[in-house]
N, C-alpha and C positions, 0 to 999 in steps of 0.2 A: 541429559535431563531425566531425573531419576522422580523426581513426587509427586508428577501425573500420570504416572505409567502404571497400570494395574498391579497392586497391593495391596497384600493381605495381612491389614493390619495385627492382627492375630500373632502375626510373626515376629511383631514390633518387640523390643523389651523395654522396660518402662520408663526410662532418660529417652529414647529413641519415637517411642510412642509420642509421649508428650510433646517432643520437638516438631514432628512431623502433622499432629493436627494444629499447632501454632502453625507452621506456615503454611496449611491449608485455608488456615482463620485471616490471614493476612493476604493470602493472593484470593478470599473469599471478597476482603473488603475494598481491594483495589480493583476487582471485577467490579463492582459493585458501586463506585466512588471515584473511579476514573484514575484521578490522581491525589493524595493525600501525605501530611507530613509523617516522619517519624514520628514526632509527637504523639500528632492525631491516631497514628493508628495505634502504638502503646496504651493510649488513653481506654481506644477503644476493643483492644482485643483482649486489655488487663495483664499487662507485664511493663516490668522497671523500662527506662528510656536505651539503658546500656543493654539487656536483652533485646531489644525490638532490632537495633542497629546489628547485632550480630543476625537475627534473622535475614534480613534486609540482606546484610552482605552474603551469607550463604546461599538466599537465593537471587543474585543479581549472580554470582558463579555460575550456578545452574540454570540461570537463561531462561526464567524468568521473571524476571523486573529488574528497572534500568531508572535511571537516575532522571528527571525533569528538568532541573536547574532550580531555582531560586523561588520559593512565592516570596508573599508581600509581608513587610514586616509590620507587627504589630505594639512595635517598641524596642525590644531588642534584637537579636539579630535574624536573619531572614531565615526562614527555614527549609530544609533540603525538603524536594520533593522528588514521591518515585508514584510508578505504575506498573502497568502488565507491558511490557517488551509487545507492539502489535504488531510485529513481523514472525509471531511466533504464534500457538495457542490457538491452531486454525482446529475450525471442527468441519466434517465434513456433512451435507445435509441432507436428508431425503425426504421426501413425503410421495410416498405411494399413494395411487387410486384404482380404481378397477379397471384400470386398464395398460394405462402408462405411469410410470412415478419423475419425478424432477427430482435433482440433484443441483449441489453448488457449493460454494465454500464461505465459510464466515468467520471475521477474527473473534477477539475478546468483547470490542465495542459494538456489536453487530452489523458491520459493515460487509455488505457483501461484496468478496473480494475475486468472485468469480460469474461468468455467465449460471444462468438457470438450463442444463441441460435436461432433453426428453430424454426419457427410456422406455422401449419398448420391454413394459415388465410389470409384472405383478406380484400377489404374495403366493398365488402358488404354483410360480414358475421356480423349475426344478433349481435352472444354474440364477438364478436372484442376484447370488452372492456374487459371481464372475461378471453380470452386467451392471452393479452396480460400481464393481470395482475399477472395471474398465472405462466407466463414466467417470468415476475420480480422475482414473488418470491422465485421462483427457484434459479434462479441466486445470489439476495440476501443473501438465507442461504448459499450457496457456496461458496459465497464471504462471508462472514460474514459480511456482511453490513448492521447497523442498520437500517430502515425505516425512522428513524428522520432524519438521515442524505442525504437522496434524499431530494430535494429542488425541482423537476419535471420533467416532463414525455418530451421528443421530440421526432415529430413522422412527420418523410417525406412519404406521398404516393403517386401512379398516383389519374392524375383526377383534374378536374377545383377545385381547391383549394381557398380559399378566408381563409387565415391569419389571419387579419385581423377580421373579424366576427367568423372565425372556423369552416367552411361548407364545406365541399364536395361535391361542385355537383353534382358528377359524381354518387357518390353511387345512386343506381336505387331507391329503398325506399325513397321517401323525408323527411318521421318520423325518419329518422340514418342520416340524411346527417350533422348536427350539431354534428361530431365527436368529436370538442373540448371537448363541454360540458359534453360529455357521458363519455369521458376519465376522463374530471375533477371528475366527479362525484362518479368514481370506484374508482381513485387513489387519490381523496381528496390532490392531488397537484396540483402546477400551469401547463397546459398544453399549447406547442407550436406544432400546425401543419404545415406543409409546401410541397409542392409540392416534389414530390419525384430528379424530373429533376435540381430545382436551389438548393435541398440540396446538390446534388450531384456537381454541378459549384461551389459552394459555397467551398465546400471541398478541389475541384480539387484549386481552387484559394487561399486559404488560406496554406494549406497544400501536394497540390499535385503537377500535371504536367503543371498547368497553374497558380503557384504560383508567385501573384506578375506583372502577363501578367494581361495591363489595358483593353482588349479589346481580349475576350477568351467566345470559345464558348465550351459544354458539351453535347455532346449528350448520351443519356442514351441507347443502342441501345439492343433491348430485342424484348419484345414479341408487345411490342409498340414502338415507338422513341419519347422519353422524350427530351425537349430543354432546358437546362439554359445557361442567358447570365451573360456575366460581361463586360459591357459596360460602358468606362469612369471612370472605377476602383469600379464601383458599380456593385449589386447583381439585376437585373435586372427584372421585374414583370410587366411592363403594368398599366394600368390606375385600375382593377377590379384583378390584381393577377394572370392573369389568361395568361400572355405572355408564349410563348414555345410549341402551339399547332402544334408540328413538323408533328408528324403522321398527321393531318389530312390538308396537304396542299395537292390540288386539282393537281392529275400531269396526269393521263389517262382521256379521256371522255370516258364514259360509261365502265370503268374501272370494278371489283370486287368489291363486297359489305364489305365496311368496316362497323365494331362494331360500328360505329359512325349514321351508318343508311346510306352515302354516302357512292358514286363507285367511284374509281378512287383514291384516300388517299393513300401519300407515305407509310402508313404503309399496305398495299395491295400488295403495290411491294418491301419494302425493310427492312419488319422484321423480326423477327423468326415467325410470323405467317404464313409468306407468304413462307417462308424459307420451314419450316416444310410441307406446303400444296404444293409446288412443287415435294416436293420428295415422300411424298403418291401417289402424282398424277403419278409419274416414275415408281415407284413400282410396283402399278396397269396396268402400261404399260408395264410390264417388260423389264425396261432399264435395260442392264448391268452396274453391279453396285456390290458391298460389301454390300449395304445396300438392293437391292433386296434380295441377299440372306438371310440374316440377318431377314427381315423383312416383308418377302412375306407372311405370314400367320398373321401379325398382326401389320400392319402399324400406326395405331394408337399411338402405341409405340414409333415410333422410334421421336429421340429429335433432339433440335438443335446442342447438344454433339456428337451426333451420328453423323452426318452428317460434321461436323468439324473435328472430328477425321478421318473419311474414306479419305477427303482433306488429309491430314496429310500424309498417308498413298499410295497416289500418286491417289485414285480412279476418275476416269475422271466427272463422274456424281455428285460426290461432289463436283468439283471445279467448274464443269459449274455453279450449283446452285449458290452457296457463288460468284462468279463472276457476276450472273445474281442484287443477292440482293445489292453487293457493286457498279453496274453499276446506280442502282437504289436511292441509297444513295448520290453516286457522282451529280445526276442531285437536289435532296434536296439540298445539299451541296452549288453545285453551285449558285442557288438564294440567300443561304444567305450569302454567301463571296460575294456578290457585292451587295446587300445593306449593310450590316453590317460593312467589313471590318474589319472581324478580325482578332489577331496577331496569332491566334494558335486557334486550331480545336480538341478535348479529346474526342478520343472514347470510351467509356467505355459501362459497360455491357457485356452481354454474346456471342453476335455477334462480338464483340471486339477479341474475341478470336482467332476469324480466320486468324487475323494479316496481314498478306502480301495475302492471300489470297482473300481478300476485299480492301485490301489498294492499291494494286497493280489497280482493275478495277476502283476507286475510283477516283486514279488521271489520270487516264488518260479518264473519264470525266469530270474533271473539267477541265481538258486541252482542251477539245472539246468545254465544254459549257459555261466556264469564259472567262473574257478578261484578259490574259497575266497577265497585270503589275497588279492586282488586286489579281489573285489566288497567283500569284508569292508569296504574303508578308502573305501568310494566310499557315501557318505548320499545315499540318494531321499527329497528332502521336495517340498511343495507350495508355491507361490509361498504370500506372505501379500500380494505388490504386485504381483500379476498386473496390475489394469487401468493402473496407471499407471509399471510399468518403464519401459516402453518411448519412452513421451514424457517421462519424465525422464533419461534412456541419452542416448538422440538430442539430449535442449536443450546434457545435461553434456558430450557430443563437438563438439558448435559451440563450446560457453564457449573448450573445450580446441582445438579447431585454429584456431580464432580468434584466443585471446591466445599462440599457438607458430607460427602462420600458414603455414612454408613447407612443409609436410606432413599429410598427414593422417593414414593408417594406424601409422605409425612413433608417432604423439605420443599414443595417445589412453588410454596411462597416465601421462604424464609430469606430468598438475596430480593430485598429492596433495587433495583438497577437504577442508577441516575441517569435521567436520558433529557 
């Protein structure tokens, strides 16, 4: 299998060129369509019925697509139908977070055809590339999935991401910040990086709570606040890639020192870092609390789990808290429902959790600090696919610059998926 394999079209000559984005355009639309006649796709990719069949057979040779059997006749005679081969065409998935990342495997259909494994890893851990590879291969023997048949690696993480080139700013070493290349180089497949935030919009919008919503925002809400848009029915990125820097909008003067080197950063007051460092801070105060008890000899410990749960459980010093960080959210919030104007607002992450417990202090700042007929038309619901947006976002953006190839940003509404 030679036409998903990194090529550089450049090298094509022009009988050669042309052929090979035709059957890019053809395993674009059976991604995309499931299964479809010869006809249909002739009709639809614009060549004679006798060209389409030769595509067709050249790539059912090369393994991938394979014949259906029969649809339904419309008069005359039945017509052949084919697809993507789904024992082939696996992509392997990642989505990093600040601490550990998950891995898995998924065919053409997004079926996940593998467990969700942890890894102990980050973005700027030196060997990245050898934990994550070794987490493929785990998964592989288990799944029994050949190696020939991964077609390549997708991998959302935090941090100024640039697609495009394959860099990670963020990573502090500037010799690793070229994560593509380092990933191509261990897994010797094509590799797509992407920001962790629009894998996750991307997901919510193809597949989730903001499926189909042309103007839907994603927040990632964790130990940072990750942003992806989908504005105007696109996957939304800025001029450099680098759109969705939620945490670090300026909201305290002379605020707390955020990880960004700046005081004052919504992610200061409204994420599980902040979350977490209030209730050490109570601890050591000896507030009454579940989680004082719990935690008076080693506050280090305690999570943002911990702290969601005691909520749950009626404890007052928990809900202050979660009330303090969603009061904090709601004012983020509010800035960008009225520049943006979006149809729908997806909380997701592990602050997501707390549900009415954030949602609750949420709206009723954006009641305070939007105008009316603006918050009005903008829905705050909670993910229902929080844990698995995000590696399905990331696998659906490889499918999609893979089968449109010479771009990435520009394409990654362009495959319609029938689901």
């Amino acid at each position: 299998m030679v036409l998903l394999k990194k090529t550089n079209v450049t090298e094509l000559l022009g009988s050669e060129l042309k052929k090979y984005r035709l059957k890019k355009e053809v395993l674009k639309m059976l991604y995309a369509s499931d299964i479809m006649s010869a006809a249909d796709l002739s009709f639809s990719v614009g060549v004679s019925n006798p060209t389409m069949r030769n595509l067709i057979e050249e790539l059912i040779k090369e393994g991938y697509v394979k014949s259906y059997g029969l649809g339904e006749s419309n008069g005359g005679r039945k017509p052949a139908l084919f697809g993507l081969i789904e024992n082939t065409l696996f992509v392997i998935a990642c989505e990093m977070g600040r601490f550990h990342s998950k891995v898995t495997i998924f065919n053409p259909r997004h079926d996940q055809v593998a467990r969700t494994l942890l890894v102990e890893t980050e973005i700027d851990d030196p060997d990245i590339e050898d934990k994550l590879f070794e987490a493929a291969t785990v998964l592989l023997e288990e799944s029994q999935i050949q190696y020939e048949h991964i077609i390549g690696v997708a991998v959302g993480m935090p941090g100024l991401v640039d697609a495009e080139k394959g860099i990670n700013y963020t990573i502090k070493n500037p010799e690793n910040n070229h994560i593509k290349e380092r990933l191509e180089n261990r897994f010797e497949k094509e590799v797509l990086i992407e920001n962790d935030a629009r894998s996750q919009a991307y997901g919510e919008y193809m597949f989730g709570d903001a499926k189909e919503v042309e103007n839907a925002l994603v927040v990632n809400w964790s130990w940072g606040l990750g942003l992806g848009m989908i504005l105007n029915g696109k996957c939304f990125s800025g001029a450099t890639g680098f759109a969705g820097e939620f945490s670090h909008i300026k909201l305290e003067e002379g605020g707390d020192l955020c990880i960004c080197g700046k005081r004052g950063c919504l992610e200061t007051i409204a994420s599980a870092t902040a979350l977490v460092r209030m209730a050490r801070e109570g601890i050591q105060q000896d507030k009454v609390s579940q989680l004082t008890r719990k935690f008076r000899e080693n506050t280090q410990e305690v999570t943002p789990e911990d702290i969601i749960k005691a909520a749950k459980r009626g404890d007052e010093f928990a809900i202050s808290l979660l009330s303090k960080i969603g009061f904090g959210m709601g004012k983020g919030l509010a800035i960008l429902i009225q520049l943006l104007n979006p149809e729908v607002i997806v909380l997701s992450g592990d602050l997501a959790k707390a549900n009415q417990y954030v949602l609750i202090p949420i709206q009723q700042t954006l009641n305070r600090y939007c105008l009316e007929n603006i918050s009005q038309q903008a829905e705050v619901k909670i993910s229902t696919h929080s844990q698995g947006s995000g590696l399905l976002g990331v696998t659906a953006m490889f499918y999609n610059y893979l089968f449109n190839q010479e771009s990435i940003r520009s394409n990654y509404k362009s495959v319609q998926i029938k689901t």
